[in-house]
N, C-alpha and C positions, 0 to 999 in steps of 0.2 A: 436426434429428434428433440424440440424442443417439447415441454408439458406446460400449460398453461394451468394457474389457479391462485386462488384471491388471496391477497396479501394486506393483512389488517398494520396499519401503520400509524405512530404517532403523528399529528397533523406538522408540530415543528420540524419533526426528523423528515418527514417525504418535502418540504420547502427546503432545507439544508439540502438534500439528495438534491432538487430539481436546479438549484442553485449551483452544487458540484456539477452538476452534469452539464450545466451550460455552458461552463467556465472549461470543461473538456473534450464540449462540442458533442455530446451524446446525449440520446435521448434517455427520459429518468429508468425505463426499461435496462438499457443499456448498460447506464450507472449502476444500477443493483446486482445486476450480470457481475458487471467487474468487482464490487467490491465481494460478492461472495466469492469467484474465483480466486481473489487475492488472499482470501480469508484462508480458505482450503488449502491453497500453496502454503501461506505461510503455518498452518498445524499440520502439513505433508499430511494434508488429507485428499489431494484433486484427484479426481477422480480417471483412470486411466483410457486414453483415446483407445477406440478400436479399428486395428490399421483394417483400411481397405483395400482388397485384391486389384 
């Protein structure tokens, strides 16, 4: 399940992000998605799936 909630951001850093995320075909949602997933993988912090039955 996803949680929604407001994300204060420098105005150049979310033009960068919306700039990455076009160039990778996703939307800036998306892009933030991934980079925090990638963040978490790479400090083997992600967070573990829960299998389902």
């Amino acid at each position: 399940m996803k949680k929604t909630f407001a994300l204060r951001v420098d105005e150049e850093v979310l033009s960068a992000i919306e700039r990455w995320a076009a160039d990778e075909f996703r939307s800036t949602n998306g892009q933030i998605e991934w980079i925090l997933n990638e963040a978490l993988k790479r400090a083997k912090r992600n967070p573990q799936k829960k299998k389902q039955p």
